[in-house]
C-alpha positions as CSV (number, residue, x, y, z in Angstrom):
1,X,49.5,-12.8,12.5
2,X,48.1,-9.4,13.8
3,X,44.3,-7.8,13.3
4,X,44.4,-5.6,10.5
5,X,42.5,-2.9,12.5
6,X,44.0,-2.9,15.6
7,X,47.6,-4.7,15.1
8,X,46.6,-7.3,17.8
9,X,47.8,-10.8,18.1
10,X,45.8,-13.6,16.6
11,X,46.8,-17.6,17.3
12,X,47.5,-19.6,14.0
13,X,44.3,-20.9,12.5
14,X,41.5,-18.2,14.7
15,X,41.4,-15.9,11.6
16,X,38.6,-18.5,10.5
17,X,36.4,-18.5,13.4
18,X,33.5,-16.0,13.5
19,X,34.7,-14.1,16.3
20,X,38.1,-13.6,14.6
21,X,36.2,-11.8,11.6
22,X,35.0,-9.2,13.8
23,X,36.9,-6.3,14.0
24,X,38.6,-5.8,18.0
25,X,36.8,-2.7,18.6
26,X,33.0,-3.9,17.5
27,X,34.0,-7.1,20.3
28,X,34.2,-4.4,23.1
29,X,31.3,-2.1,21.8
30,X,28.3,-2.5,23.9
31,X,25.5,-3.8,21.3
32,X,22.9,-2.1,22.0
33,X,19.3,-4.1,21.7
34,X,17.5,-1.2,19.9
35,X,14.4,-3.0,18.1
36,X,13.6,-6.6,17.2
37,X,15.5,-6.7,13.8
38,X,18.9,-5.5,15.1
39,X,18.1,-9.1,17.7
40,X,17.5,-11.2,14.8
41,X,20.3,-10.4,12.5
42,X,22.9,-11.6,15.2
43,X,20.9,-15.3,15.2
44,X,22.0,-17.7,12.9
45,X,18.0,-17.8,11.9
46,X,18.0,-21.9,11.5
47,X,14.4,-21.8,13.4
48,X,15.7,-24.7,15.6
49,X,13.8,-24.3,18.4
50,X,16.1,-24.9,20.8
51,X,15.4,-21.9,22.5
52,X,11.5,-23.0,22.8
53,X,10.8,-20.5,20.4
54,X,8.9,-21.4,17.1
55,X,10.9,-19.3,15.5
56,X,14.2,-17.2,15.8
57,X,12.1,-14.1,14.8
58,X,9.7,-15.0,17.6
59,X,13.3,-15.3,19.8
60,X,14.2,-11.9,18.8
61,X,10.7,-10.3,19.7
62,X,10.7,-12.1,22.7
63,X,14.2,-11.1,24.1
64,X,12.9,-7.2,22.9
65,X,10.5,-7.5,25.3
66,X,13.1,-9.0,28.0
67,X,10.4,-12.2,28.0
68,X,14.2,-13.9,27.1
69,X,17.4,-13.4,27.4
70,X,20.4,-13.7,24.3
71,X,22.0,-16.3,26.2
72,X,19.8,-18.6,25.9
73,X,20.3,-19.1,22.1
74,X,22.6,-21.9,21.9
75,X,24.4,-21.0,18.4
76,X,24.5,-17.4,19.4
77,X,28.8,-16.3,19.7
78,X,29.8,-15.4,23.3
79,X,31.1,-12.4,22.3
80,X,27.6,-10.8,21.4
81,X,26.0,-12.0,24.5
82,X,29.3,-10.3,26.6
83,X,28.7,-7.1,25.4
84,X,25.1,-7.0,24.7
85,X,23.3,-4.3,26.9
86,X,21.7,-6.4,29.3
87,X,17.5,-7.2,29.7
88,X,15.8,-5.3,27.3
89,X,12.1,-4.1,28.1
90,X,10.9,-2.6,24.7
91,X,7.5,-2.0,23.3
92,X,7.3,-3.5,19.4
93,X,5.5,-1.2,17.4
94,X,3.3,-2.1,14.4
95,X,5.5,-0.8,12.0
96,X,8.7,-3.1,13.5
97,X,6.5,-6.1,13.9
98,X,5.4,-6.1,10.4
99,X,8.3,-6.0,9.5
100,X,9.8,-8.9,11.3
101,X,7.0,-10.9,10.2
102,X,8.4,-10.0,6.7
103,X,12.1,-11.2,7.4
104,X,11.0,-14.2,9.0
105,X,8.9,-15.2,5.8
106,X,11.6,-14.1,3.8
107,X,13.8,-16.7,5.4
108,X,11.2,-19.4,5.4
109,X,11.4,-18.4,1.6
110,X,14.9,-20.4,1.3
111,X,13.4,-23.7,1.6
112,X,10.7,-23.1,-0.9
113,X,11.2,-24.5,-4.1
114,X,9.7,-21.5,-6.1
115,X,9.3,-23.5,-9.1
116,X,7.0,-25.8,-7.9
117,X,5.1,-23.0,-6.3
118,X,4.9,-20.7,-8.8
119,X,3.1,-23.9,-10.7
120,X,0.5,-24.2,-7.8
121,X,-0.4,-20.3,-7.2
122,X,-0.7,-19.3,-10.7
123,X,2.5,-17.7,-11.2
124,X,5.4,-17.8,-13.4
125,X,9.2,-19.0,-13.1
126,X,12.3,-17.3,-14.8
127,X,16.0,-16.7,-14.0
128,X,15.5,-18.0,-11.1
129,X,12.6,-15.8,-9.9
130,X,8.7,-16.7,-9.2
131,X,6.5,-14.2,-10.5
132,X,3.0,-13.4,-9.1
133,X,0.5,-11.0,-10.4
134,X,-1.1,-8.7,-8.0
135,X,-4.1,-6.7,-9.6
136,X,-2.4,-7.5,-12.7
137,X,0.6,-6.3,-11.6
138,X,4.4,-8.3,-11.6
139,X,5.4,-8.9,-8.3
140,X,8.4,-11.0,-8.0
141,X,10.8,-12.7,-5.2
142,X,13.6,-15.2,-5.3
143,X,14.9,-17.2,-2.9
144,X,16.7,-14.6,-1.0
145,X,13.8,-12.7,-0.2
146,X,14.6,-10.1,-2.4
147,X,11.2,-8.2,-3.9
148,X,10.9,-6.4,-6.6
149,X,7.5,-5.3,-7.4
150,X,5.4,-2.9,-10.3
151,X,3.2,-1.7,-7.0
152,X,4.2,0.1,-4.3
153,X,5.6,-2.8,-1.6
154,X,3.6,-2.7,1.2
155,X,3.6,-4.7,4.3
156,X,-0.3,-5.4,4.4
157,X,0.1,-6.6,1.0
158,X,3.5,-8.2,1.1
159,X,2.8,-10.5,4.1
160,X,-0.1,-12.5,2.5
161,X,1.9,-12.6,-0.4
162,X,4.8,-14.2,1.0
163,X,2.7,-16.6,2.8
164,X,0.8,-17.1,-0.3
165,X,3.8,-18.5,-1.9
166,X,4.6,-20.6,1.2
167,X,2.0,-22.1,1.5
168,X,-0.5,-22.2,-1.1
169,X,-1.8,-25.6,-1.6
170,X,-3.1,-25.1,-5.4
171,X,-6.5,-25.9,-5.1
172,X,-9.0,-24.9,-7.3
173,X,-11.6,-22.4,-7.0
174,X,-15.0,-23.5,-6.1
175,X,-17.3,-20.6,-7.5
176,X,-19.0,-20.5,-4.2
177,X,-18.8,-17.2,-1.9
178,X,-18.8,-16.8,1.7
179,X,-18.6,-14.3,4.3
180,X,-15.4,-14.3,6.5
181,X,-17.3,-16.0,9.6
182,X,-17.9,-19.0,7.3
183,X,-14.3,-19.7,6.9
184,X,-13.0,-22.7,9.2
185,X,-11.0,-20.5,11.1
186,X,-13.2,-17.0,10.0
187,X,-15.2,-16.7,13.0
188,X,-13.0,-15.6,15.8
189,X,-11.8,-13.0,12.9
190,X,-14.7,-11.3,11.9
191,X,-15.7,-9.0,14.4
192,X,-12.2,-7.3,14.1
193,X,-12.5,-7.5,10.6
194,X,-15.6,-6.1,10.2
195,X,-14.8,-3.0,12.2
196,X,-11.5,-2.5,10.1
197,X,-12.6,-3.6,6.5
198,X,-16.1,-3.8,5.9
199,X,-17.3,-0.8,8.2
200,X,-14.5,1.6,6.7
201,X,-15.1,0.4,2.9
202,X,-18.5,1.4,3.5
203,X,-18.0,4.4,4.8
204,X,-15.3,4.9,1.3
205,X,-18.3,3.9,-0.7
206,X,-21.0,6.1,0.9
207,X,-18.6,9.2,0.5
208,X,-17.0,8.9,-2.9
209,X,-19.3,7.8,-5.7
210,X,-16.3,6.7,-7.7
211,X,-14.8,4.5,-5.9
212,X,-16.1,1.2,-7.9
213,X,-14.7,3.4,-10.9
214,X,-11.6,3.1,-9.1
215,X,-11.7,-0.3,-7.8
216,X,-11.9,-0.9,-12.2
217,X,-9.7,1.4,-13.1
218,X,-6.8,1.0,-11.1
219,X,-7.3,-2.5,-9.7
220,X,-8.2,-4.6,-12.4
221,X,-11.6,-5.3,-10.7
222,X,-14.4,-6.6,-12.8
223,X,-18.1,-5.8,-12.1
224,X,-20.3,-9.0,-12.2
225,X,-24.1,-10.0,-12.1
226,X,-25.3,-8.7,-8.9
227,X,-25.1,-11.1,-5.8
228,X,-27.4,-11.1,-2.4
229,X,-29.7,-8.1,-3.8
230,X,-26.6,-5.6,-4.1
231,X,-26.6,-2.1,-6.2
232,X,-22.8,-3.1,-7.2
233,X,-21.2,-6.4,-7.4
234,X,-17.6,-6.5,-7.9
235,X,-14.6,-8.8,-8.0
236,X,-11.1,-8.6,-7.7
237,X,-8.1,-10.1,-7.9
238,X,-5.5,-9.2,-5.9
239,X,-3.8,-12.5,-6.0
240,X,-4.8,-15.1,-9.2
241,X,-5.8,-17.5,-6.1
242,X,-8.0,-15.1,-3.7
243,X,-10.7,-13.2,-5.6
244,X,-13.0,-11.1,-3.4
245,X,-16.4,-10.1,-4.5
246,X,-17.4,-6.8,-3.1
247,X,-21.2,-6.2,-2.9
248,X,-22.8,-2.7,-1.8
249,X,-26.5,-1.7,-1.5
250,X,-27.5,2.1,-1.8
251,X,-28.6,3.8,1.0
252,X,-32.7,4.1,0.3
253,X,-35.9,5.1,0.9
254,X,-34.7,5.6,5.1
255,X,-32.3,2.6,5.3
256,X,-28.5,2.7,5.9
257,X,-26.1,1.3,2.9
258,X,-24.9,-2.4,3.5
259,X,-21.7,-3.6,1.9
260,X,-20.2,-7.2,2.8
261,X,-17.2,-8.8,1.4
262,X,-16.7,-12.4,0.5
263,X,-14.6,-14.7,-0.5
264,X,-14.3,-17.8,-2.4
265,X,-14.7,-21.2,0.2
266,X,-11.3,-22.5,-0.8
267,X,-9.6,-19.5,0.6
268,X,-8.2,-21.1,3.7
269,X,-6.2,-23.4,1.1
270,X,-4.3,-20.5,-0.2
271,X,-3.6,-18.5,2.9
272,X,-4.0,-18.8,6.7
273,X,-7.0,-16.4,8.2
274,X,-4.7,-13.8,9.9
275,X,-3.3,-13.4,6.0
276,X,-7.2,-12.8,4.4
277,X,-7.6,-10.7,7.2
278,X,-4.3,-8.7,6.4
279,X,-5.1,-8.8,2.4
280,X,-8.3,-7.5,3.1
281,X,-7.4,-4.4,5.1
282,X,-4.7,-3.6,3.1
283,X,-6.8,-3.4,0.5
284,X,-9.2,-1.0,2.5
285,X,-5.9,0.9,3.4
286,X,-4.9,1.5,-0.7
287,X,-8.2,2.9,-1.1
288,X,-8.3,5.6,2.0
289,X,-5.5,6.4,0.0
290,X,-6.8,7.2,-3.3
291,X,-9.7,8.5,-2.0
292,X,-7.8,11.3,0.3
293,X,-6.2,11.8,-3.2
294,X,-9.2,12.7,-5.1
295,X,-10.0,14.9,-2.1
296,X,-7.5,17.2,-2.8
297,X,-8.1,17.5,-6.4
């Protein structure tokens, strides 16, 4: 039989292979190895480890950053490796490593049964989808990865989220807050986030009186008895699992405001540290953004 698109010969039996599928003209285009996620759509994303990667996303990055060559992914067809554009010495950005983080969890997501998670995390399961609220709002993936959402998807948000589901263990709260440093694995984590959570929701606070209005208003949050001698106490809920109480202290009589941010002790249960840490600051992120809003009005 001949190719369709280019009238070519092909043996009895090839049209079923991989490379047969692929038109003759993509198999001599040069593939060019652009970003991360054009590397990781050619693997077969199995996470086999073969490679001595952990992960075929951290096999994509890695080859990105010419740490690794194509080649040396076993399942990967010759013909991409042929006509791939050689050692590739690229920079990741933010942006493109957030979002391969976000396609390899969405691929982890296939050997979740979402049912049984939705059951531990708090969240519902219907046609197939688990359901999670987030500040009171639906957000909901199957088992494709696909999101749909009533907020605006973002990737600060979306990670913990996904690794929520993943690995939430479904243990209940304790009642008991603690800072970030008095998490198991906390410590190493809380001078960063301190500088890029607590210091800049501070600042937020200092310079828009209404932002605890907000915080209410838009985020479901709930003020509560004061804690640790705070002005304001507030909790909320961005996922049913992971409250965080907010406390903040006036600026008075010569002395700076204080505002910490804590978290329930069971935290680590529900998400790994790099995720609090990622909840957290996206949370700081979406209020920036409301308060440059309010600036302009």
């Amino acid at each position: 039989m001949q190719c369709e698109r280019c009238q070519t010969m092909i043996e009895p039996g090839e049209e079923k292979s991989l490379n047969a599928r692929v038109p003759c003209e993509e198999k001599s285009r040069v593939i060019q190895l652009t970003n991360p996620m054009e590397i990781f759509k050619l693997l077969d994303r199995s996470n086999c480890k073969k490679c001595n990667e952990l992960t075929c996303m951290a096999f994509a990055a890695a080859v990105f950053k010419g740490q690794r060559q194509l080649s040396e992914c076993p399942h990967l067809e010759s013909h991409y490796i042929e006509h791939s554009a050689g050692k590739s010495e690229g920079r990741v950005t933010n942006e493109q490593e957030l979002e391969c983080t976000i396609e390899e969890l969405k691929t982890r997501l296939a050997s979740v049964d979402l049912r049984s998670a939705a059951r531990k995390i708090g969240a519902s399961f219907f046609d197939s989808k688990l359901t999670i609220k987030i500040f009171g709002k639906n957000f909901s993936v199957d088992s494709k990865g696909d999101l749909t959402a009533e907020i605006h998807i973002h990737p600060w948000v979306t990670i913990p989220v996904l690794n929520h589901i993943i690995q939430g263990k479904g243990t209940l709260l304790s009642g008991k807050w603690v800072a970030l440093r008095e998490l198991k694995k906390g410590e190493t984590w809380y001078r960063l986030f301190e500088q890029r959570c607590e210091k800049p929701l501070k600042l937020l606070a200092d310079m828009h009186t209404d932002l605890f209005e907000d915080m209410i208003r838009v985020f479901n949050g709930k003020q509560v008895e004061n804690h640790y001698d705070s002005d304001v106490s507030l909790v909320l809920r961005p996922l049913p699992k992971m409250p965080i109480l907010i406390c903040y202290s006036k600026p008075e009589d010569g002395f700076e405001s204080n505002l910490n941010v804590f978290f329930d002790s069971t935290a680590e249960d529900h998400l790994n540290i790099e995720s609090i840490y990622f909840l957290a600051v996206g949370l700081v992120r979406m209020f920036e953004k409301i308060a440059l809003r309010h600036s302009f009005q």
